[in-house]
C-alpha positions as CSV (number, residue, x, y, z in Angstrom):
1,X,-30.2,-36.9,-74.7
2,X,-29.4,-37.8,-71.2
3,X,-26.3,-36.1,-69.4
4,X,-24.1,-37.7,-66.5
5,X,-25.9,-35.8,-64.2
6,X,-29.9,-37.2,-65.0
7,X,-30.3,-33.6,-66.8
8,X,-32.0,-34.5,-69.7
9,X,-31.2,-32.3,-73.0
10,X,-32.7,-31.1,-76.1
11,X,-30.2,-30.0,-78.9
12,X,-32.4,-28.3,-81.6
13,X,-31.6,-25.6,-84.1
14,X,-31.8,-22.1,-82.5
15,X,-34.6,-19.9,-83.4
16,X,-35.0,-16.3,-83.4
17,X,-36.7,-16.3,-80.0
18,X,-33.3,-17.9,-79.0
19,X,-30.9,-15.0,-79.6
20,X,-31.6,-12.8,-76.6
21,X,-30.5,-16.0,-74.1
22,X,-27.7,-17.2,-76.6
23,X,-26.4,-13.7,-76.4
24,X,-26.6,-13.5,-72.7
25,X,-24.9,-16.9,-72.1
26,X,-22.5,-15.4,-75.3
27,X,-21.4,-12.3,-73.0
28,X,-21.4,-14.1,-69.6
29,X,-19.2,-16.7,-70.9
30,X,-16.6,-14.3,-73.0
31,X,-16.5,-12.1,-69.5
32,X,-15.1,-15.1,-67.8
33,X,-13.1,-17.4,-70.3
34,X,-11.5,-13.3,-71.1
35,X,-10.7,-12.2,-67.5
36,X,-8.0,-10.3,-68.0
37,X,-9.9,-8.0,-70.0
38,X,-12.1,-5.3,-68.8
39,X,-16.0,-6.9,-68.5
40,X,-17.3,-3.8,-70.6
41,X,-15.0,-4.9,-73.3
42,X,-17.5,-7.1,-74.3
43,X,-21.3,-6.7,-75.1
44,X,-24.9,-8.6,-75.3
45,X,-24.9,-7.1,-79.7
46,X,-21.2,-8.9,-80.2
47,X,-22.8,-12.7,-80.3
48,X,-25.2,-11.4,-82.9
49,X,-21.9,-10.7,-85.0
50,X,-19.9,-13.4,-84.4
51,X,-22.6,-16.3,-85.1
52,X,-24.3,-14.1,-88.4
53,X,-23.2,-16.6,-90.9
54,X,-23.2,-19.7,-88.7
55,X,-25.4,-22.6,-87.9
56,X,-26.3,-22.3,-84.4
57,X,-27.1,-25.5,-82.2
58,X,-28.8,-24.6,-78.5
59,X,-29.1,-27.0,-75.4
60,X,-32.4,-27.0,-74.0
61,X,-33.0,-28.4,-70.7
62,X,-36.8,-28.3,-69.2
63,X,-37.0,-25.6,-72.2
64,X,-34.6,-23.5,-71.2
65,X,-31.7,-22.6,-73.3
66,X,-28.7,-23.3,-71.4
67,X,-26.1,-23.2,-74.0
68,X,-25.1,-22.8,-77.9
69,X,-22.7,-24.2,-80.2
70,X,-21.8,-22.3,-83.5
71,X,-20.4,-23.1,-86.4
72,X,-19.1,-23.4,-90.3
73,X,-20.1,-26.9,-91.3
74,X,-18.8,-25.7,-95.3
75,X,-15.5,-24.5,-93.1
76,X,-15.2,-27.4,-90.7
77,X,-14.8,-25.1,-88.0
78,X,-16.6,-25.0,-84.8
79,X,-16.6,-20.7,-84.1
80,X,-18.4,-20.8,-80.2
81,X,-19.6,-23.1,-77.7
82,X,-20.5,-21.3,-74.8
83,X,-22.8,-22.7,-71.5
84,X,-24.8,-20.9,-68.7
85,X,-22.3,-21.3,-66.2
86,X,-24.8,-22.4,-64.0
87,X,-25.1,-25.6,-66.1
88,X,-21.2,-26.0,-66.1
89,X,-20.4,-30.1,-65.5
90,X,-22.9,-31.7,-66.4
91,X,-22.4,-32.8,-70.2
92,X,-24.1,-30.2,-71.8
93,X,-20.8,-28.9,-74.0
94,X,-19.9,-32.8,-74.4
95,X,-23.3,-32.9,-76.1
96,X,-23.4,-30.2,-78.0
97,X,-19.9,-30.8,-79.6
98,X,-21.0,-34.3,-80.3
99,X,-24.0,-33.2,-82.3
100,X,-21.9,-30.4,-84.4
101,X,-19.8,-32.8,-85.3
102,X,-22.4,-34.9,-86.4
103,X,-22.7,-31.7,-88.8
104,X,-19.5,-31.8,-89.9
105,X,-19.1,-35.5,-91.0
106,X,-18.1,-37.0,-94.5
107,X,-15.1,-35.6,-95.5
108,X,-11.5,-36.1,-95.0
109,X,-10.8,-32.7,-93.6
110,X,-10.5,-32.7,-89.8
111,X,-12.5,-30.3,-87.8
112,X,-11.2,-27.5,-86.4
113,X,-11.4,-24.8,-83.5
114,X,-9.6,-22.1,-81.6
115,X,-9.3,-21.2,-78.0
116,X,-8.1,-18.7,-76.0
117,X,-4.2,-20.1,-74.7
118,X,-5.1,-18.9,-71.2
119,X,-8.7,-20.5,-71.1
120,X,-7.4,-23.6,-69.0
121,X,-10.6,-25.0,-68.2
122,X,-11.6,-24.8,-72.1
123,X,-8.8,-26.0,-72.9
124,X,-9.1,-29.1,-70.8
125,X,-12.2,-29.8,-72.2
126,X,-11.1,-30.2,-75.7
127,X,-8.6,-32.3,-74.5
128,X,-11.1,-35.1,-73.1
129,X,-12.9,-34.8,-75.8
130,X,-10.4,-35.3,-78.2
131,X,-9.1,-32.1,-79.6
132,X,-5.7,-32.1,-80.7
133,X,-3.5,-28.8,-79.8
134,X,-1.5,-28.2,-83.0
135,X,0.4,-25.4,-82.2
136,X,2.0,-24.7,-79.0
137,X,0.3,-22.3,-76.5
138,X,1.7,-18.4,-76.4
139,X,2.6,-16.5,-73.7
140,X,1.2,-13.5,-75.7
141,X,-2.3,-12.4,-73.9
142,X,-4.9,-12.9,-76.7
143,X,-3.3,-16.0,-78.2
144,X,-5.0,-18.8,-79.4
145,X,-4.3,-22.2,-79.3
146,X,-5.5,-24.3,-82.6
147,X,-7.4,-27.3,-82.5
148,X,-7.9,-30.3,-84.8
149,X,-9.8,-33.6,-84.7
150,X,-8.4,-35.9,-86.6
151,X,-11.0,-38.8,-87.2
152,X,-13.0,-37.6,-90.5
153,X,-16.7,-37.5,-89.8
């Protein structure tokens, strides 16, 4: 699938010789959208937990892994979508979230997913692509902001 940018991407099921780049991209990306926090706060073994009972999606570009989308197709609930930072901009998270929700279609239940309320740049993101805040944003340091999308699949 082609990107804005002429980067040409691959979204395919992640395999097992995926998870040591996933979990790289997994920490990298918690360190920043988490700033506030201490960097050793977070480690390469915590994406291994929080995608164990997910389906994973991966962007490949010249087959290299440069980002991952998890999530609870049963659930309707998109858990991570995380991208090399490197690769930031250039529609990579677009098309990831377009082919999870292509997961997540046939029922009236709107997807959902959470961010962190002072991730402004995630935030935004949602935003163009649709997302629906549904509860106001805290001032409280780990809050979450809920998403929904509201067109059923």
């Amino acid at each position: 699938m082609p990107a804005g940018t002429g980067v040409r991407i691959a979204i395919r099921s992640t395999r097992a010789a995926d998870a040591a780049r996933c979990a790289e991209i997994f920490l990298h990306g918690r360190r920043q959208a988490f700033s506030w926090h201490p960097a050793d706060r977070f480690g390469l073994n915590d994406y291994y937990d929080c995608v164990r009972e997910d389906t994973v999606l991966v962007a490949e570009v010249a087959g290299l892994v440069v980002g991952f989308i998890s999530l609870d197709p049963q659930a309707r609930v998109i858990h991570n979508l995380f991208i090399d930072p490197g690769w930031h901009k250039r529609g990579i998270g677009s098309a990831l979230l377009r082919e999870a929700l292509g997961l997540l279609h046939g029922s009236q239940r709107p997807a959902e997913l959470a961010c962190a309320a002072r991730n402004a740049a995630a935030r935004a993101f949602y935003e163009r692509n649709g997302w629906m805040a549904v509860n106001a944003p805290s001032n409280q340091q780990d809050a979450l902001v809920l998403y929904r999308l509201s067109q059923a699949g």
